[in-house]
Structures are given as structure tokens and as C-alpha cells.
N, C-alpha and C positions, 0 to 999 in steps of 0.2 A: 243083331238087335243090340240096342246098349238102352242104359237105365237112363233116366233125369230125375237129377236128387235136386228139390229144391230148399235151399239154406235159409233158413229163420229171417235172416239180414234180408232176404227180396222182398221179405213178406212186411217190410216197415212201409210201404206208401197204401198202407192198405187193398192189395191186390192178391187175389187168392191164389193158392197153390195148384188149382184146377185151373184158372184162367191162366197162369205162368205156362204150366208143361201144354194148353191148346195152343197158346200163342209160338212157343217153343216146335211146336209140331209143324207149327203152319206158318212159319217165320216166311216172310214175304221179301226179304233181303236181311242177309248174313256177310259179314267179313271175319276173316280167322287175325287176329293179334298176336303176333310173336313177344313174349315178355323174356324181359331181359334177367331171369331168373332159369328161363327155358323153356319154362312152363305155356300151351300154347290157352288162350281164350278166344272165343268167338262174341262180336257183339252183332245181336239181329232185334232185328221188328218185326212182330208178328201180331195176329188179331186173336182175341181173346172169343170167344162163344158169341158175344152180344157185336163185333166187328170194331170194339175199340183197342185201339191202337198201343200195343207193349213194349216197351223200350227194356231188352235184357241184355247182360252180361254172362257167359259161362266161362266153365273152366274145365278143358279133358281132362277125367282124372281116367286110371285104367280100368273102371266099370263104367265109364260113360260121360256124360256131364254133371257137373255140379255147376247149375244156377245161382249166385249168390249177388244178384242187381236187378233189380224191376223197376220200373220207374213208365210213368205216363201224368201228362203228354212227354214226349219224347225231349231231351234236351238235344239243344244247337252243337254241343260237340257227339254226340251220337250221330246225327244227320249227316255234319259232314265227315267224321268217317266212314260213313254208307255212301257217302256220293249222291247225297241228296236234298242239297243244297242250293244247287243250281249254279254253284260258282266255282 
């Protein structure tokens, strides 16, 4: 089991820290990002409690994730790094 820490910075589009770590549970498509620092991130979409739609950002750290991107509706370069774009 690992933790989800979510960072003050997701919490700027007005979306709660509860709807973060549901959406985060229940991420519906995930891709992992290799940054060029090392450090790995994953961006996913997931559905919050009420089934609207979470556009996140994390980051492994060595207790788990750190969340520090929420954002809905989802923006157009999140989508097409999911492959879900249709193009």
C-alpha cells in the first residue's frame, strides 16, 4: 500500500482533496512520464464521487504519490497524452 499526499497547488481549481485521492483511486486511464530530472510522474483521469471527470498530475516520491495538478475539464494536452484524442 502506498500513501496520496495531496499538495495545496491541486487544490487551486477548487476541487477538493477527497474528490482528488476518489478520482486518484479510480483513475480511468493513467500514463507514467519519465522527467528529465529522473524523477518519474504519472498523469491520469479519474472520476471524483459525483462521476465528474479529474484531470491529475503526480509524482513517486518513496512514500507514495504526491498529487500536485487537478484540473477539470480536462485540458487538450492531457487527453492527448492519454490517447484520447482520437488522432
Amino acid at each position: 500500500m502506498y500513501d496520496i499526499v495531496v499538495s495545496s497547488h491541486a487544490l487551486r481549481h477548487g476541487i477538493s482533496e477527497e474528490q482528488i485521492i476518489h478520482a486518484w483511486r479510480y483513475a480511468a486511464v493513467c500514463a507514467r512520464r519519465e522527467c528529465a530530472n529522473g524523477s518519474v510522474d504519472y498523469v491520469a483521469i479519474g472520476f471524483d464521487q459525483n462521476g465528474r471527470p479529474i484531470e491529475m498530475t503526480g509524482r513517486e516520491k518513496t512514500f507514495g504519490i504526491l498529487i500536485y495538478h487537478s484540473n477539470t475539464p480536462q485540458t487538450p494536452r492531457a487527453l492527448k497524452e492519454l490517447g484520447l484524442t482520437g488522432k
